[in-house]
Backbone atoms as SQL, in Angstrom:
CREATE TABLE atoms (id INTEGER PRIMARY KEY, chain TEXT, resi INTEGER, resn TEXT, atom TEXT, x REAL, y REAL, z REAL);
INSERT INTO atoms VALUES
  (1, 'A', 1, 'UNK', 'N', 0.835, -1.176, 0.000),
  (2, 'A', 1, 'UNK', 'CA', 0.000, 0.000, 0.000),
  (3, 'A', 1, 'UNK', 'C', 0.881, 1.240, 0.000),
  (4, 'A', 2, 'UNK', 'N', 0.515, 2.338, -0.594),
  (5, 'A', 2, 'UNK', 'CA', 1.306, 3.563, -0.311),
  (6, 'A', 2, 'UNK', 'C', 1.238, 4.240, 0.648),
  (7, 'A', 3, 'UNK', 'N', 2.141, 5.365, 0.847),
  (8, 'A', 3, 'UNK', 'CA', 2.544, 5.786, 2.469),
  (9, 'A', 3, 'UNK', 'C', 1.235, 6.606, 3.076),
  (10, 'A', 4, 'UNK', 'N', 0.551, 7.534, 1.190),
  (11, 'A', 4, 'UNK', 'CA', -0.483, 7.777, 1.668),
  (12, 'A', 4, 'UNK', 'C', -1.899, 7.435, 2.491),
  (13, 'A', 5, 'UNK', 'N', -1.812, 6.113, 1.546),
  (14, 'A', 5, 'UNK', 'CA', -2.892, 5.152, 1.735),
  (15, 'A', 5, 'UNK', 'C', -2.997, 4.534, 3.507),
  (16, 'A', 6, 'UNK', 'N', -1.870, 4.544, 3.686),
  (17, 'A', 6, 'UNK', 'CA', -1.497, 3.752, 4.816),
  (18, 'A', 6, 'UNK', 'C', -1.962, 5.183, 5.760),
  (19, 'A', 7, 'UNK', 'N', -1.798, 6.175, 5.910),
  (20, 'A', 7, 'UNK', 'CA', -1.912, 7.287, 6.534),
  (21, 'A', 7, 'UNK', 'C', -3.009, 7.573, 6.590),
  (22, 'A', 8, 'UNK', 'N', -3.939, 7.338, 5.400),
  (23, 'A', 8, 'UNK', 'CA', -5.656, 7.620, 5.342),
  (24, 'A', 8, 'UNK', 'C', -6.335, 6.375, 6.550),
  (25, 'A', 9, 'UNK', 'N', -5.642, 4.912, 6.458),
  (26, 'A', 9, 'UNK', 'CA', -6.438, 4.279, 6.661),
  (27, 'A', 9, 'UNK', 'C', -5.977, 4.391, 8.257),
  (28, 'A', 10, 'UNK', 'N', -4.831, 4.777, 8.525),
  (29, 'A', 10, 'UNK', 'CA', -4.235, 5.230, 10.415),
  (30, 'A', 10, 'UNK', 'C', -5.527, 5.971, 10.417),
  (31, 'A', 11, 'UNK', 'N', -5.559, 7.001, 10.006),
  (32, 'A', 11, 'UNK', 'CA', -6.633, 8.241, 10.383),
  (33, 'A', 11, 'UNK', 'C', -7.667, 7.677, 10.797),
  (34, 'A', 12, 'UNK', 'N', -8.335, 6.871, 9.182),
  (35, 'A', 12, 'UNK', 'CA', -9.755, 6.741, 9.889),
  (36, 'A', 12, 'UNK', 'C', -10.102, 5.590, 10.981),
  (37, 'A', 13, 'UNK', 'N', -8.654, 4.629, 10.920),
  (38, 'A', 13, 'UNK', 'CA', -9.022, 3.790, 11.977),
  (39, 'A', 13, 'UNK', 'C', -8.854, 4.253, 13.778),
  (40, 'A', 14, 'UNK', 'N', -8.339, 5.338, 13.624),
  (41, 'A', 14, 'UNK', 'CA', -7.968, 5.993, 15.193),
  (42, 'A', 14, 'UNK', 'C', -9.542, 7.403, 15.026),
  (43, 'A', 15, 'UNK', 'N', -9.909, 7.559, 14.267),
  (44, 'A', 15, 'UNK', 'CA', -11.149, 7.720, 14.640),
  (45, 'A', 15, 'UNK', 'C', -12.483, 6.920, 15.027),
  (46, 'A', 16, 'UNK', 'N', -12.431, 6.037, 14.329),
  (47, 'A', 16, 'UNK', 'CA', -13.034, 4.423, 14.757),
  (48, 'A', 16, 'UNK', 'C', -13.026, 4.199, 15.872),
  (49, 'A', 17, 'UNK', 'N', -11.713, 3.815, 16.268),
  (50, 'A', 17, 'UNK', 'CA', -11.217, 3.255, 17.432),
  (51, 'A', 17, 'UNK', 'C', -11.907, 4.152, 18.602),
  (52, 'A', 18, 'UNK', 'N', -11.396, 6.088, 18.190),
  (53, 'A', 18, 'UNK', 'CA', -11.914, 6.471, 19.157),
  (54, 'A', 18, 'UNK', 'C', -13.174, 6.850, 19.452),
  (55, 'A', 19, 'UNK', 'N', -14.103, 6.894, 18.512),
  (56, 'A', 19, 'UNK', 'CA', -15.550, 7.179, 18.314),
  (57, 'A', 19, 'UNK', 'C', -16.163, 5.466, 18.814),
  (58, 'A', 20, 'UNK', 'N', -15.405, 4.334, 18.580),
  (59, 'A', 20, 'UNK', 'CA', -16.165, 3.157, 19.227),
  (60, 'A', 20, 'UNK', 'C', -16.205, 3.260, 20.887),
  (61, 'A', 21, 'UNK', 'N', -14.431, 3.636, 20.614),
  (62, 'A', 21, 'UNK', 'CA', -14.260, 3.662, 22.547),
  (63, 'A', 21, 'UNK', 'C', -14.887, 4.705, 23.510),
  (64, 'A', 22, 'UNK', 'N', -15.514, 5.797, 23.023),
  (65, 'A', 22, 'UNK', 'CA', -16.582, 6.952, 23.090),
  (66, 'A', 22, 'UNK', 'C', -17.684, 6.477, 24.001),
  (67, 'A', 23, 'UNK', 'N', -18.009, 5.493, 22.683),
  (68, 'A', 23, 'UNK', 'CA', -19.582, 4.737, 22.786),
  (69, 'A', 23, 'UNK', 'C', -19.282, 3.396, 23.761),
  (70, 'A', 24, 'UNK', 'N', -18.271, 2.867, 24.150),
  (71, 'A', 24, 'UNK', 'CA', -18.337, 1.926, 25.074),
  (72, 'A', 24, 'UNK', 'C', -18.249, 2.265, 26.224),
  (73, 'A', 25, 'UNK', 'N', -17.302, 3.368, 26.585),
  (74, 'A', 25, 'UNK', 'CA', -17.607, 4.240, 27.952),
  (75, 'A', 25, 'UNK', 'C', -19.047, 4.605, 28.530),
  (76, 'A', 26, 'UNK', 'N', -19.606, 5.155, 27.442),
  (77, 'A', 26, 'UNK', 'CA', -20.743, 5.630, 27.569),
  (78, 'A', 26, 'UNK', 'C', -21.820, 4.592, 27.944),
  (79, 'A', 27, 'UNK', 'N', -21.922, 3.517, 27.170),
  (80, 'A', 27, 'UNK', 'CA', -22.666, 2.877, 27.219),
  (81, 'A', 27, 'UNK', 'C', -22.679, 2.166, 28.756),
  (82, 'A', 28, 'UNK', 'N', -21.210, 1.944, 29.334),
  (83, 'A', 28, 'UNK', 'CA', -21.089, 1.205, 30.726),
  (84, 'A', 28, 'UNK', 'C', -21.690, 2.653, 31.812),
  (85, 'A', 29, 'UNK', 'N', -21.294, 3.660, 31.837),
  (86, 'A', 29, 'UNK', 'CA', -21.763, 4.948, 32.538),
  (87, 'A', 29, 'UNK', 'C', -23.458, 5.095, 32.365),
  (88, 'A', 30, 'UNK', 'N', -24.193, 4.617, 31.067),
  (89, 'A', 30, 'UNK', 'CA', -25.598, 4.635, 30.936),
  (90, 'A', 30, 'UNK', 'C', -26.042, 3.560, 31.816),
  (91, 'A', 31, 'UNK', 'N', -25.341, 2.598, 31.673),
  (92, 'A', 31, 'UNK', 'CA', -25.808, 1.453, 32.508),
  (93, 'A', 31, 'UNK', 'C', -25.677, 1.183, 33.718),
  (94, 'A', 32, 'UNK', 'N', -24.615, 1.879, 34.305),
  (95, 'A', 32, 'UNK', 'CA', -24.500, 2.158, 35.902),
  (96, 'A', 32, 'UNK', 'C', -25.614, 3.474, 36.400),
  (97, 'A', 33, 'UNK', 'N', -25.987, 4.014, 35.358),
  (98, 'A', 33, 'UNK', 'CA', -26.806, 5.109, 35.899),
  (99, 'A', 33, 'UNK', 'C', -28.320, 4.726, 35.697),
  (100, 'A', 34, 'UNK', 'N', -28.632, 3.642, 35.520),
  (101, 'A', 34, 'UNK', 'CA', -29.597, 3.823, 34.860),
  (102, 'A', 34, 'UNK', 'C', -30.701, 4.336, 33.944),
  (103, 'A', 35, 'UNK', 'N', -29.897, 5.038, 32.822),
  (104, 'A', 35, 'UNK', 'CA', -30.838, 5.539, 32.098),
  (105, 'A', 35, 'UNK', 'C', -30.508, 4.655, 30.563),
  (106, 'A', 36, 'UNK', 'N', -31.675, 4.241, 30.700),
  (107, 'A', 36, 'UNK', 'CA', -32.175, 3.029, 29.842),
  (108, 'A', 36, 'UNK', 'C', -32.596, 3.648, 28.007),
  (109, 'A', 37, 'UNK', 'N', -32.673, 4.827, 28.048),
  (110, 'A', 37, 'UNK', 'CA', -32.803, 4.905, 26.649),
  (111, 'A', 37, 'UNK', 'C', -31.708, 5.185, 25.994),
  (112, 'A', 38, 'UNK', 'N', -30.693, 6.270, 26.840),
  (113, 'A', 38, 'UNK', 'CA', -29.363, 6.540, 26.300),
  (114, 'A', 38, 'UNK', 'C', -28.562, 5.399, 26.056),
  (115, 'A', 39, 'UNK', 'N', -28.808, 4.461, 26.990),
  (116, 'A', 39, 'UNK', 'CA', -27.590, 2.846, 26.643),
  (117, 'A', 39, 'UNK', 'C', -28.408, 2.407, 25.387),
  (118, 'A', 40, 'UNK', 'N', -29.842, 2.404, 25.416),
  (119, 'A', 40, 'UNK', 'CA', -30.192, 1.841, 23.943),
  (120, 'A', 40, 'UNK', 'C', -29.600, 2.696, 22.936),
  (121, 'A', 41, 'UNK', 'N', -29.543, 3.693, 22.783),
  (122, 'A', 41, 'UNK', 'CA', -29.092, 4.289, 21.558),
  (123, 'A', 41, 'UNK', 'C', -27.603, 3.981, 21.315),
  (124, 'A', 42, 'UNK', 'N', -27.250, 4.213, 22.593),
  (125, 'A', 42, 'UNK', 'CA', -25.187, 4.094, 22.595),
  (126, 'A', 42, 'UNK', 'C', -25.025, 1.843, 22.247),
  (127, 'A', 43, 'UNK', 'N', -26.128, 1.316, 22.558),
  (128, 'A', 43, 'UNK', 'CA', -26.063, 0.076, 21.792),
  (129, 'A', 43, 'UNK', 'C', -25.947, -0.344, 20.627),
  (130, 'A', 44, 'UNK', 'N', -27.221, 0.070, 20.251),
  (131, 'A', 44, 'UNK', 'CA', -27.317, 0.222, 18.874),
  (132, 'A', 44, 'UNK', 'C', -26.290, 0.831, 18.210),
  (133, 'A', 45, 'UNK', 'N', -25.951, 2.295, 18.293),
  (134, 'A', 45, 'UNK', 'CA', -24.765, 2.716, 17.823),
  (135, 'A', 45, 'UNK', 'C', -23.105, 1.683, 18.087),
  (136, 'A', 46, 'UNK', 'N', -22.976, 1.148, 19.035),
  (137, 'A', 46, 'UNK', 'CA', -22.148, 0.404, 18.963),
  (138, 'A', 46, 'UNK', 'C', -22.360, -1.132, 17.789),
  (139, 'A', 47, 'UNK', 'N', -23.740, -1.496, 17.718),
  (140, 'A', 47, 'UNK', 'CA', -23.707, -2.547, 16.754),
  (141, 'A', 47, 'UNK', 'C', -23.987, -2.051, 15.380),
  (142, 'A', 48, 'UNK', 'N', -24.567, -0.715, 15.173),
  (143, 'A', 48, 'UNK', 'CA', -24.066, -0.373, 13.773),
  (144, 'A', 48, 'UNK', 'C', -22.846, -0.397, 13.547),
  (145, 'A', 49, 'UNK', 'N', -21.136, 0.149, 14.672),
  (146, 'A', 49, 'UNK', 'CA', -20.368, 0.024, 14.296),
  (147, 'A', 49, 'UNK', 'C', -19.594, -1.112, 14.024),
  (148, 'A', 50, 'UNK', 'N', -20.177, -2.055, 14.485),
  (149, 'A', 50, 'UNK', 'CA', -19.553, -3.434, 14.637),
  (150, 'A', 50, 'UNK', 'C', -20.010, -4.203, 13.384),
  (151, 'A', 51, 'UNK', 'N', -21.217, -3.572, 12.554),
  (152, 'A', 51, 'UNK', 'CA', -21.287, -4.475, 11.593),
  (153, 'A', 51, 'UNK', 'C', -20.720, -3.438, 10.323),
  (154, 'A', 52, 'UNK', 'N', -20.089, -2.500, 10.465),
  (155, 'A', 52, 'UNK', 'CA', -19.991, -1.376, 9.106),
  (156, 'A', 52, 'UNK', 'C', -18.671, -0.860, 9.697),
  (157, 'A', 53, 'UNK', 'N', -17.328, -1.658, 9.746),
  (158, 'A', 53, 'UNK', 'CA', -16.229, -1.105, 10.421),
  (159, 'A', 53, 'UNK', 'C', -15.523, -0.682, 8.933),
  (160, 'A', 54, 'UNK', 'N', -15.893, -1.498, 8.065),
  (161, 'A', 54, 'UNK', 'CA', -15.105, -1.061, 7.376),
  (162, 'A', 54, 'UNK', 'C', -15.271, 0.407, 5.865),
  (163, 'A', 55, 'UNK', 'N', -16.496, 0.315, 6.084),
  (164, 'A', 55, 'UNK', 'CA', -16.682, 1.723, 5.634),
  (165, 'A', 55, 'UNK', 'C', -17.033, 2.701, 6.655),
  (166, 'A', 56, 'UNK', 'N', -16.928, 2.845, 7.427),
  (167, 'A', 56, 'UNK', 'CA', -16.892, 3.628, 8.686),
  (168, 'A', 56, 'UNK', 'C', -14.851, 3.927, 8.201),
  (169, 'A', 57, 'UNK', 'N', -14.085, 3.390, 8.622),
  (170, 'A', 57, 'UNK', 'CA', -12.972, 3.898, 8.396),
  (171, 'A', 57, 'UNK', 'C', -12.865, 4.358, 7.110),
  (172, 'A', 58, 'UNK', 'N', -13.388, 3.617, 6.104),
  (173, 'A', 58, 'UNK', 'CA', -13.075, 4.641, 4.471),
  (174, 'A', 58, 'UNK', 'C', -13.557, 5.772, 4.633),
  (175, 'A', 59, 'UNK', 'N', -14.783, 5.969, 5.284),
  (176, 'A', 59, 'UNK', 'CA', -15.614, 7.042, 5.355),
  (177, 'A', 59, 'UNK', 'C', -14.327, 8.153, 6.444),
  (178, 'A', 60, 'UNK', 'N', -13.717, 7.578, 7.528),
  (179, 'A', 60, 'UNK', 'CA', -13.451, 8.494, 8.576),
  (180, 'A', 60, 'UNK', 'C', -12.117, 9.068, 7.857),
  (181, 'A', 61, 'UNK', 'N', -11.297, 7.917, 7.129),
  (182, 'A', 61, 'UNK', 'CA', -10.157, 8.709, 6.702),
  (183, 'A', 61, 'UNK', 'C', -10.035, 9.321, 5.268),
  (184, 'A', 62, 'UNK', 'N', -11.157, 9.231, 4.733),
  (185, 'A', 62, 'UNK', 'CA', -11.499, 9.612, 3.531),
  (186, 'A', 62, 'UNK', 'C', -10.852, 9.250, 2.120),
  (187, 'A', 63, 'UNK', 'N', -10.574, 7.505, 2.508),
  (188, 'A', 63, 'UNK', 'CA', -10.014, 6.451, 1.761),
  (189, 'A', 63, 'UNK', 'C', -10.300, 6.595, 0.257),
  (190, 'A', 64, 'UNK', 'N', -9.853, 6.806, -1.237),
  (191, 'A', 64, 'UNK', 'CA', -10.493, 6.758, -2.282),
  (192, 'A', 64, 'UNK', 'C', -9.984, 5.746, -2.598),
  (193, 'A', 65, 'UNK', 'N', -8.874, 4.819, -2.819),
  (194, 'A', 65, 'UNK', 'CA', -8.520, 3.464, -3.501),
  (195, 'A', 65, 'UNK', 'C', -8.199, 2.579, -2.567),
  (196, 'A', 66, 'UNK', 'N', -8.154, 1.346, -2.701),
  (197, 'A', 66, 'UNK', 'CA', -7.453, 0.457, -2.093),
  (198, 'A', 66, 'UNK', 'C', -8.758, 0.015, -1.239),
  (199, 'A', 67, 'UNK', 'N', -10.297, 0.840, -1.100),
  (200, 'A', 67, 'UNK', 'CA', -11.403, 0.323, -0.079),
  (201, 'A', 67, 'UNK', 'C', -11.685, -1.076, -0.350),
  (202, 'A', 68, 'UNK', 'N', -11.727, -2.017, -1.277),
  (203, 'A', 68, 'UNK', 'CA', -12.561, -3.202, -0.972),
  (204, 'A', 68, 'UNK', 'C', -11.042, -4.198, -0.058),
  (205, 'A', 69, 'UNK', 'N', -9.741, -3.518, -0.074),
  (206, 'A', 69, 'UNK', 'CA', -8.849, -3.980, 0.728),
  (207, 'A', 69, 'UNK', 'C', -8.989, -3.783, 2.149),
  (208, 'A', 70, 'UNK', 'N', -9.166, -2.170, 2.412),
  (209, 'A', 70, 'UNK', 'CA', -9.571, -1.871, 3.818),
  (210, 'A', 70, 'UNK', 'C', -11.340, -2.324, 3.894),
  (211, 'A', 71, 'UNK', 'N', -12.102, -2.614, 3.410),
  (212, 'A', 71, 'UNK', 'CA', -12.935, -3.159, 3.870),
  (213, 'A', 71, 'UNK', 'C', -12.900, -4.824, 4.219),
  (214, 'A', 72, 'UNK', 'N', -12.076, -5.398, 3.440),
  (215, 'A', 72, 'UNK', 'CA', -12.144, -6.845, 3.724),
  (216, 'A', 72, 'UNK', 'C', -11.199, -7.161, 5.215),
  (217, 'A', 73, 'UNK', 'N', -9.977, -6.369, 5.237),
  (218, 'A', 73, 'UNK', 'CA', -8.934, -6.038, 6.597),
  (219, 'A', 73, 'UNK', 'C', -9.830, -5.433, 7.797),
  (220, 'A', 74, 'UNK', 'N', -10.816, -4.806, 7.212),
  (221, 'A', 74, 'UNK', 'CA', -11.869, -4.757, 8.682),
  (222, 'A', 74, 'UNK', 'C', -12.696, -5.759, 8.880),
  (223, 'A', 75, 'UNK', 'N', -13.495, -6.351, 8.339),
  (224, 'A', 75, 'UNK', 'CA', -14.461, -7.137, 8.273),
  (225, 'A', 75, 'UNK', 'C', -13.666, -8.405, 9.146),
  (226, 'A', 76, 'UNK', 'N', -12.360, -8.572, 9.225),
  (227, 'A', 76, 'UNK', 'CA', -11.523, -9.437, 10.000),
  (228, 'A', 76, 'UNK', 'C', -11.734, -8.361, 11.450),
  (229, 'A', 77, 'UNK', 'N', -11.169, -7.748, 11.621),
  (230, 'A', 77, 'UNK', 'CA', -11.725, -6.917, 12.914),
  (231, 'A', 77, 'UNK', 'C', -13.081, -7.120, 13.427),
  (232, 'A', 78, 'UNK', 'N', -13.709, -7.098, 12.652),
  (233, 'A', 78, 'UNK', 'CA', -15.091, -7.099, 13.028),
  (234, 'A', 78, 'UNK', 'C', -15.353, -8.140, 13.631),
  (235, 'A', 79, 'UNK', 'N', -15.138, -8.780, 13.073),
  (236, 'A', 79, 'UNK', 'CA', -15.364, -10.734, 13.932),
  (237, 'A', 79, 'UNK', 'C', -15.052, -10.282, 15.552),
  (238, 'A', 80, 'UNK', 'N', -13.965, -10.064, 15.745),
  (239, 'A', 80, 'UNK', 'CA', -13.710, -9.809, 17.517),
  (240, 'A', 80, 'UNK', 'C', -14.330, -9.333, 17.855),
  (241, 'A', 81, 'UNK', 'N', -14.742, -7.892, 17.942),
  (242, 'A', 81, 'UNK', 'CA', -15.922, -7.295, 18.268),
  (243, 'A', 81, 'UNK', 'C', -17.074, -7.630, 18.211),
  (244, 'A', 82, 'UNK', 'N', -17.812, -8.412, 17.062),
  (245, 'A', 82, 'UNK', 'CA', -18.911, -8.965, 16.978),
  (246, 'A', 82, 'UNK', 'C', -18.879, -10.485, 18.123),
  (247, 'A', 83, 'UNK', 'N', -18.056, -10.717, 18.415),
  (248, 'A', 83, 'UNK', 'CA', -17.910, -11.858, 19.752),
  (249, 'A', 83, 'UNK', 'C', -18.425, -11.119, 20.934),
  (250, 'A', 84, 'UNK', 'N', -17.717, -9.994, 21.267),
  (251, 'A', 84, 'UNK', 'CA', -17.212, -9.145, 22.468),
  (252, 'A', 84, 'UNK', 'C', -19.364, -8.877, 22.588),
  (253, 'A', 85, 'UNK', 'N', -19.963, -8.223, 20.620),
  (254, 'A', 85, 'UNK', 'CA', -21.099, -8.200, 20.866),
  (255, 'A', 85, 'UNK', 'C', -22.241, -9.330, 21.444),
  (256, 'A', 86, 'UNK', 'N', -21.751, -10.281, 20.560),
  (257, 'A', 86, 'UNK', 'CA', -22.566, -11.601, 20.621),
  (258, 'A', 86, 'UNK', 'C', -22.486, -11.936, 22.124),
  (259, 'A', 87, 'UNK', 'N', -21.474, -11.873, 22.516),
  (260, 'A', 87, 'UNK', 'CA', -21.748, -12.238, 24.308),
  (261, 'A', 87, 'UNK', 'C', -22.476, -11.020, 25.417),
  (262, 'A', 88, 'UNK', 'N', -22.515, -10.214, 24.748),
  (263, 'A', 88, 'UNK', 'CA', -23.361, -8.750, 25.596),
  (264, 'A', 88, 'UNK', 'C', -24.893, -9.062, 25.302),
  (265, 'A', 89, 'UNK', 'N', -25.547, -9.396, 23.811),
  (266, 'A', 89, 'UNK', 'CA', -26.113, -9.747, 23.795),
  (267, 'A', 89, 'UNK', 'C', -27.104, -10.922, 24.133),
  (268, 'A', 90, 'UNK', 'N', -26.095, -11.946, 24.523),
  (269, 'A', 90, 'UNK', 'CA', -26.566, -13.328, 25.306),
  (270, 'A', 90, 'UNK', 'C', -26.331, -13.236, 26.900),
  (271, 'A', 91, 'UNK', 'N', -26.290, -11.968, 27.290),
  (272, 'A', 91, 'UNK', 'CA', -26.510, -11.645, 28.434),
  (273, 'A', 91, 'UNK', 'C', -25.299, -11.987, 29.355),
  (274, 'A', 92, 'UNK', 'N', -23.847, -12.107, 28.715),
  (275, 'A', 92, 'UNK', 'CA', -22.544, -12.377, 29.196),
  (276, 'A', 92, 'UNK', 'C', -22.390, -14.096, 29.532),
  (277, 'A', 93, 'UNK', 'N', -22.802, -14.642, 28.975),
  (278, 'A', 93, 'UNK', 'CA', -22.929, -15.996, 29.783),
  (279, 'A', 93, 'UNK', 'C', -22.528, -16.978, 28.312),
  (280, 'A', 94, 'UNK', 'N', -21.742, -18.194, 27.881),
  (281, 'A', 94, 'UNK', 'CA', -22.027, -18.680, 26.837),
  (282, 'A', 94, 'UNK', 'C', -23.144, -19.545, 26.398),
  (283, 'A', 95, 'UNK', 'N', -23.606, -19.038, 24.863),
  (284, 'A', 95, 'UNK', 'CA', -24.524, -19.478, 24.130),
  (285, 'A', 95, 'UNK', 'C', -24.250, -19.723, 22.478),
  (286, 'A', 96, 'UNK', 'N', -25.220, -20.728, 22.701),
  (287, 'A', 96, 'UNK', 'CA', -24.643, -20.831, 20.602),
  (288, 'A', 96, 'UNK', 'C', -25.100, -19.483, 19.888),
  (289, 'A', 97, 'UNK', 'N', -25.887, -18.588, 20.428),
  (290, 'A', 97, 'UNK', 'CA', -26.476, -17.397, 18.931),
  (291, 'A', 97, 'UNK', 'C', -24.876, -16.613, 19.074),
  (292, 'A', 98, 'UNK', 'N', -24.063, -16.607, 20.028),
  (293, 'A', 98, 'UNK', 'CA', -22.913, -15.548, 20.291),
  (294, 'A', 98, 'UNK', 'C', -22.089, -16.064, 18.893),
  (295, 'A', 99, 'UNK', 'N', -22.065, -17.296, 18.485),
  (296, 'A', 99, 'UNK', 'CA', -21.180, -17.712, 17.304),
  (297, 'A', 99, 'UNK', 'C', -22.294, -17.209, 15.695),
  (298, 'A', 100, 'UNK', 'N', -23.310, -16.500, 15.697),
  (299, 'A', 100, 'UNK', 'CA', -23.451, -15.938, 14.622),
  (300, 'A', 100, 'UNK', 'C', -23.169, -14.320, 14.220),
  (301, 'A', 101, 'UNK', 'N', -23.059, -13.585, 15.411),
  (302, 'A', 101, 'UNK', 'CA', -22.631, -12.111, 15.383),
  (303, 'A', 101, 'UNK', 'C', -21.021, -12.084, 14.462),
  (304, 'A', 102, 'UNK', 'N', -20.180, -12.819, 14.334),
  (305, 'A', 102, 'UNK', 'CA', -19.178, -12.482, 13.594),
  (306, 'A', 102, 'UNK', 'C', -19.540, -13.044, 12.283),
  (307, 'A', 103, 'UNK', 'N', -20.373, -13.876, 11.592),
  (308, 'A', 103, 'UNK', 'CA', -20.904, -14.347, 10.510),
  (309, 'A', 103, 'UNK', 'C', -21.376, -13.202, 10.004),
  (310, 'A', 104, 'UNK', 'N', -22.300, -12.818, 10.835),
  (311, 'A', 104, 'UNK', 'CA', -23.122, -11.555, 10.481),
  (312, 'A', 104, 'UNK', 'C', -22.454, -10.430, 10.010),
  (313, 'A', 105, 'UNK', 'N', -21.252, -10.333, 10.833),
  (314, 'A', 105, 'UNK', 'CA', -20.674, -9.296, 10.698),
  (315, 'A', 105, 'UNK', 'C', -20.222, -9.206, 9.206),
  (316, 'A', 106, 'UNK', 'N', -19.429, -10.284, 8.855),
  (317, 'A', 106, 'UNK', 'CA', -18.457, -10.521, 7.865),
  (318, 'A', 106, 'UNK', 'C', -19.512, -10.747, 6.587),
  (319, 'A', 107, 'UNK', 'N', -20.083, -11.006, 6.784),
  (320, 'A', 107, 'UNK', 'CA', -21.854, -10.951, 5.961),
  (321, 'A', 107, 'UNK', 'C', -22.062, -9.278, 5.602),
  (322, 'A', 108, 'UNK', 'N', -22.256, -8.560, 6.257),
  (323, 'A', 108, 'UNK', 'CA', -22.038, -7.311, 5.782),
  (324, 'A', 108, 'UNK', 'C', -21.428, -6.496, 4.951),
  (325, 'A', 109, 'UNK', 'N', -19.924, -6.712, 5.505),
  (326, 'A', 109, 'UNK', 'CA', -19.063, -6.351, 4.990),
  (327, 'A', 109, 'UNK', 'C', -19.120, -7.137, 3.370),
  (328, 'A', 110, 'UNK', 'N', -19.176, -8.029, 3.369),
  (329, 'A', 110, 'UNK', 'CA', -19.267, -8.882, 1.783),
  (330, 'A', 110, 'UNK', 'C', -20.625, -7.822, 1.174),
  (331, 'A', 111, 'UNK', 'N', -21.554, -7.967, 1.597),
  (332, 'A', 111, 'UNK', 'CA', -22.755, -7.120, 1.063),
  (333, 'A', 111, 'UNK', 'C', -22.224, -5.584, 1.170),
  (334, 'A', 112, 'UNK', 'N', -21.611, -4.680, 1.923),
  (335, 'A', 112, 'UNK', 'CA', -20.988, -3.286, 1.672),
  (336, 'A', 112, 'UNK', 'C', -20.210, -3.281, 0.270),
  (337, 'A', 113, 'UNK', 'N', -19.270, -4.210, 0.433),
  (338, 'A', 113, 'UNK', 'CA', -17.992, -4.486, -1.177),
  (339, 'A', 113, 'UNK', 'C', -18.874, -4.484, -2.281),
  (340, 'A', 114, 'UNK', 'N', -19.696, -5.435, -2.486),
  (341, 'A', 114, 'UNK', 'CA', -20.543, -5.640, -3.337),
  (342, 'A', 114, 'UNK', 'C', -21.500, -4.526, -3.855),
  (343, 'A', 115, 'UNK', 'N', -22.241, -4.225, -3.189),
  (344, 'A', 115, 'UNK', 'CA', -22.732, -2.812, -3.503),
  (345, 'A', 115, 'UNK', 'C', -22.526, -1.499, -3.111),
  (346, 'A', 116, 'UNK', 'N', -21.435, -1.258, -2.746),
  (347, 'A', 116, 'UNK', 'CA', -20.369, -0.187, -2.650),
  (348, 'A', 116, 'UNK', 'C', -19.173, -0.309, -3.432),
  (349, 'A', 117, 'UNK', 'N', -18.204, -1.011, -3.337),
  (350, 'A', 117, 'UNK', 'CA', -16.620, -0.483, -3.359),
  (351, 'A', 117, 'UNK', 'C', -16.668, -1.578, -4.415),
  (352, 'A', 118, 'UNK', 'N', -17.326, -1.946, -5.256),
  (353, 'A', 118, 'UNK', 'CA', -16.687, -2.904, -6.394),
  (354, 'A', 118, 'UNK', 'C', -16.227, -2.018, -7.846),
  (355, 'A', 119, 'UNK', 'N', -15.672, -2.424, -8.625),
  (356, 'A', 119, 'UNK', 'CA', -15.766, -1.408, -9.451),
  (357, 'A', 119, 'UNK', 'C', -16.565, -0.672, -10.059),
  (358, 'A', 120, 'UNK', 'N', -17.816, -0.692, -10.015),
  (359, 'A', 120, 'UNK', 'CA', -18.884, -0.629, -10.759),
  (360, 'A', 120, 'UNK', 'C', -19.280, 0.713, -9.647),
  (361, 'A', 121, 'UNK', 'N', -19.231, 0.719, -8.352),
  (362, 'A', 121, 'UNK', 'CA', -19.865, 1.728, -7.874),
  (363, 'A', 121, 'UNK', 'C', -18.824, 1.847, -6.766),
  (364, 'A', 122, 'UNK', 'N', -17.551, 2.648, -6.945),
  (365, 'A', 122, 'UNK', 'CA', -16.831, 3.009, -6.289),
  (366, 'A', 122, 'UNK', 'C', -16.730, 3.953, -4.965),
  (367, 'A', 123, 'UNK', 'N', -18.159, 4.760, -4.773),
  (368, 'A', 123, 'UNK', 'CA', -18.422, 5.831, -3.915),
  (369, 'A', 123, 'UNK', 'C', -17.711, 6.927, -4.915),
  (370, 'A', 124, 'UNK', 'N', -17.531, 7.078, -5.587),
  (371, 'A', 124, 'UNK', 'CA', -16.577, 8.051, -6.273),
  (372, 'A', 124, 'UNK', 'C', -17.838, 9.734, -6.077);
């Protein structure tokens, strides 16, 4: 990759990083406080990011080539996080649905490439 490229995709992934880690603070502070609609939103917002990591960083560092690379290099990210989700969602305890949140995830990301970043519809 070039030095640029590599520099776009630092950017938007340390905005990622810090706009996820934002929303995970938040979300543990909603939940010690009890206010139950703000953790829903800061949820949700955390599982939109968990299933769209990788145009979330094209988008943050304002990636023009090389995206169906940084999208497929996230969509591997995503899997961890979508665990970290899948077990928040099964209420911290293990269960078999926790092993479809990284499917899902990586499911996305294949459906983002496809009708986003293929050649045909580049975001250009």
């Amino acid at each position: 990759m070039e030095r640029h490229i590599r520099r776009q995709v630092i950017k938007g992934s340390i905005a990622y990083g810090a706009l996820f880690s934002l929303s995970f603070i938040l979300h543990i502070i909603f939940a010690a406080k009890d206010f139950h609609t703000g953790f829903q939103i800061i949820a949700a917002l955390i599982t939109f990011m968990t299933f769209f990591v990788g145009i979330l960083i094209i988008y943050f560092g304002k990636i023009k080539s090389y995206r169906v690379e940084v999208n497929r290099f996230a969509a591997f990210i995503s899997v961890f996080l979508a665990l970290g989700l899948g077990w928040a969602y099964a209420g911290m305890m293990m269960h078999w649905s926790i092993i479809l949140w990284p499917f899902s995830t990586v499911l996305s990301h294949m459906i983002v490439e496809k009708l986003f970043l293929d050649e045909h519809h580049d975001l250009k």
